[in-house]
C-alpha positions in Angstrom: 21.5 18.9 7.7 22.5 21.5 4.8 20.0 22.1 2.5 19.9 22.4 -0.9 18.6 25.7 -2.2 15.0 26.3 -3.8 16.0 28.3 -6.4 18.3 26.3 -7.6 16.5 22.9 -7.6 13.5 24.3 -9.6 16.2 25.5 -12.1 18.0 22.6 -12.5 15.0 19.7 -12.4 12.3 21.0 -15.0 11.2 17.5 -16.2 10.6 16.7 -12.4 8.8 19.5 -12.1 7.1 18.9 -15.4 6.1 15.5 -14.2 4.9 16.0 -11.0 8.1 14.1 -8.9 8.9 17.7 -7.5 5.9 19.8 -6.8 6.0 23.8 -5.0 4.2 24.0 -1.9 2.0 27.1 -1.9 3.8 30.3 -0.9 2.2 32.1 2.7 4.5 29.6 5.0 5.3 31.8 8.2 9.0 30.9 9.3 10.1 30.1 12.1 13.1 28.8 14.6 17.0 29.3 13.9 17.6 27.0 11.1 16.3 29.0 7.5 16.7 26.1 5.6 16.4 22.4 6.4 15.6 19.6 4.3 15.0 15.7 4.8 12.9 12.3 4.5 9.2 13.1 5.5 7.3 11.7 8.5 3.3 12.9 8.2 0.6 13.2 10.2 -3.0 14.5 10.0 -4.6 15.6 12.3 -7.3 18.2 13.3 -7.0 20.5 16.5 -5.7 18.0 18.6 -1.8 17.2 18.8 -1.3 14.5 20.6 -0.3 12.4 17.5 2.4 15.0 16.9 4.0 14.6 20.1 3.9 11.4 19.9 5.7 11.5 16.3 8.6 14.2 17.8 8.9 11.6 20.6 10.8 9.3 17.7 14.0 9.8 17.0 14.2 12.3 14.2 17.4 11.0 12.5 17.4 14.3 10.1 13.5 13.7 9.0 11.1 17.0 8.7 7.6 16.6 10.4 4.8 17.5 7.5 2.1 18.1 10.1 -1.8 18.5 7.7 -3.9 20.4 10.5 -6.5 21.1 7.8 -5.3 24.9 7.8 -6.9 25.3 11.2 -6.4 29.0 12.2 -8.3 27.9 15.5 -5.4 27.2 17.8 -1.9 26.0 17.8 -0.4 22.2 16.9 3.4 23.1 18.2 4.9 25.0 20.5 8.1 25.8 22.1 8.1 22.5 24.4 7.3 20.1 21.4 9.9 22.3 19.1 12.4 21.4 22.0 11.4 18.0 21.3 11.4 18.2 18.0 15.1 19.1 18.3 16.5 16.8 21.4 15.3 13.9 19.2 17.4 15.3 16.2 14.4 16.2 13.6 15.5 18.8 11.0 11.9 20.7 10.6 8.7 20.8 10.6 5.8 22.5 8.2 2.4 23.0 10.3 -0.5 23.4 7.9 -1.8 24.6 10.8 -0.7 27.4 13.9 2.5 27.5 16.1 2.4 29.3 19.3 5.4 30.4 22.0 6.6 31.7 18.9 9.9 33.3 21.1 10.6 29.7 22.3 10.3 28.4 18.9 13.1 31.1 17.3 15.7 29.8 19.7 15.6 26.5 18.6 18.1 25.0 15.7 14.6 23.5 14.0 13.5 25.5 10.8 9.6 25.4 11.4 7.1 26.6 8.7 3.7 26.9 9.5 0.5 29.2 8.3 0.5 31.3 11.5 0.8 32.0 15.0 -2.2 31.4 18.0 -1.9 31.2 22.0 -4.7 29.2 22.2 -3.5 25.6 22.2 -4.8 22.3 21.2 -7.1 19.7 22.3 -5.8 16.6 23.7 -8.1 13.8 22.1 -5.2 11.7 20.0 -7.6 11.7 16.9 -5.8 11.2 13.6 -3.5 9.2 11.6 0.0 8.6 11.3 2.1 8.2 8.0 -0.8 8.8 5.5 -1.1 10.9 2.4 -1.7 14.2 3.7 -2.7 17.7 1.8 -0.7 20.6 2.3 0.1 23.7 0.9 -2.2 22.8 -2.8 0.4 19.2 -2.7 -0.3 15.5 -2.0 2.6 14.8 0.2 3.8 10.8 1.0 5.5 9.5 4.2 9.3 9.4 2.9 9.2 11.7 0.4 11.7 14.4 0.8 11.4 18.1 1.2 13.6 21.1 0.9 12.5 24.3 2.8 14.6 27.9 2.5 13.6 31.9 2.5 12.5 31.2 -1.1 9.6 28.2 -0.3 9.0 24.6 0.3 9.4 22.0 -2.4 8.6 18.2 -1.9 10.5 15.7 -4.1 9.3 11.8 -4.7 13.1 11.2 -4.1 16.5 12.5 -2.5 18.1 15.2 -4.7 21.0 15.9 -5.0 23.8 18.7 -6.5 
């Protein structure tokens, strides 16, 4: 899915952004995987050092949606990797923003999934399945809703309350 770019959706919506329907996720996003830029509906989770919930998520078929994954900015281990990237793109997800770690970062870059997250740690998570599915999450200094829709490219991440368009 092409994306629209940053730049030009913060130029062009000021009373969204005025209002609060389009908010700028924090800069200090690491990128990662082939695809730069990616935008879609957002699925969240949240979750804390474990990532079973996540797999389970990727395990869905994508159908263009972006994973907004609130690990509570754990620098403590990893909540992706190269397998569940792989997943991630099998089942046809366009991205995924870890407020969290990433590790197999090599696997990760081959991949046609644009991944964000705060950093990169071999260590990887427990296996518990605590946490929620489709909830209000935190990330990046936002509130960010199951089905809102996000726009990641070089320049940031911006979440929208609805679909933009050109």
């Amino acid at each position: 899915m092409s994306s629209l770019a940053t730049a030009e959706i913060c130029d062009t919506n000021i009373s969204p952004l005025s209002s609060g329907d389009l908010r700028i996720l924090h800069p200090g996003f690491q990128k990662y995987g082939q695809s730069q830029a990616f935008s879609g509906p957002i699925a969240t989770v949240k979750v804390f050092e474990d990532n079973v919930l996540v797999r389970e998520l990727l395990e869905t078929k994508g159908e263009g949606r972006v994973l907004v994954i609130d690990g509570g900015g754990s620098m403590r281990c990893a909540l992706v990797g190269g397998n569940l990237t792989q997943l991630a793109q099998s089942m046809g997800w366009s991205g995924i923003v870890v407020n969290g770690c990433v590790r197999d970062v090599d696997e990760i870059n081959l991949c046609q999934v644009g991944v964000r997250a705060l950093g990169s740690h071999p260590l990887r998570s427990n296996k518990r399945g605590l946490g929620e599915k489709h909830v209000d999450v935190y990330v990046g200094g936002s509130f960010i809703r199951d089905g809102e829709w996000i726009y990641a490219d070089n320049d940031g991440v911006i979440v929208s309350k609805f679909e933009l368009s050109i």
